[in-house]
N, C-alpha and C positions, 0 to 999 in steps of 0.2 A: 464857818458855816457856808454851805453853798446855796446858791440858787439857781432856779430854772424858769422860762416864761413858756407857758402852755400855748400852744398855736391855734389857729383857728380850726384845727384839724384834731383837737382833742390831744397833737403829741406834744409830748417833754424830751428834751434833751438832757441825758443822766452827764453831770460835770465829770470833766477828768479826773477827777480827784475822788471823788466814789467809783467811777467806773475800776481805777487802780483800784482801791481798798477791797473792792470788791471781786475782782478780777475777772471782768464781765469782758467778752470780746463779743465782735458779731456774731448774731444768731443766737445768745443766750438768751432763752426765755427768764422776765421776772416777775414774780410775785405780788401781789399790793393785800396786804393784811389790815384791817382796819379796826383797831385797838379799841375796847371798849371805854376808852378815854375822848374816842374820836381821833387820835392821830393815828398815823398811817406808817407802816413799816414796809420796807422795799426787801423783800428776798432774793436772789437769786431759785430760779425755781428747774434749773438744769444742772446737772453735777459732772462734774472732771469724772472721768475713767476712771483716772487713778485712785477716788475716794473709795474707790469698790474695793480696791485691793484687800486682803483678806476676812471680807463676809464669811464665805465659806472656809470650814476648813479645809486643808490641805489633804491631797491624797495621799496615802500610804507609799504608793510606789506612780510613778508617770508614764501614761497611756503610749504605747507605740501604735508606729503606720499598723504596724499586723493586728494590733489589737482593734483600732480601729475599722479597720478591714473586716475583722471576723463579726463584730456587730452590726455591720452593712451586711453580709451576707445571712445572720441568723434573721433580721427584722427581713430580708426580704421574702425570706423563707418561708418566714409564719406570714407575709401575707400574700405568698400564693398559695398559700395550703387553703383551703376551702372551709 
């Protein structure tokens, strides 16, 4: 079990040993959930990039510069049309 001492500044310093398990580096935001037992759960409340990986499905075929291109040119289109 770890522990931590609360400063007079209201911080906690998360131990090494969680920070690993958890895989919390600088600038992760976390979480404090507060159980209806009264104990307290610590989340990570920011997600890897990589968790994202396929939410969406996959496209059928993958966008070129040209295609690209042509949808800059149609949106600019419609919005100088009046």
């Amino acid at each position: 079990m770890s522990e931590s001492t609360i400063s007079s500044k209201g911080q906690v310093t998360i131990p090494k040993a969680i920070r690993m398990r958890m895989h919390l580096k600088v600038g992760d935001r976390l979480r404090f959930v507060v159980e209806p037992d009264g104990s307290v759960r610590l989340a990570a409340a920011t997600r890897d990039v990589s968790t994202l990986r396929d939410i969406l499905p996959r496209p059928k075929r993958r966008a070129t510069v040209d295609d690209m291109q042509s949808v800059i040119r149609r949106r600019a289109a419609k919005r100088a049309d009046p």
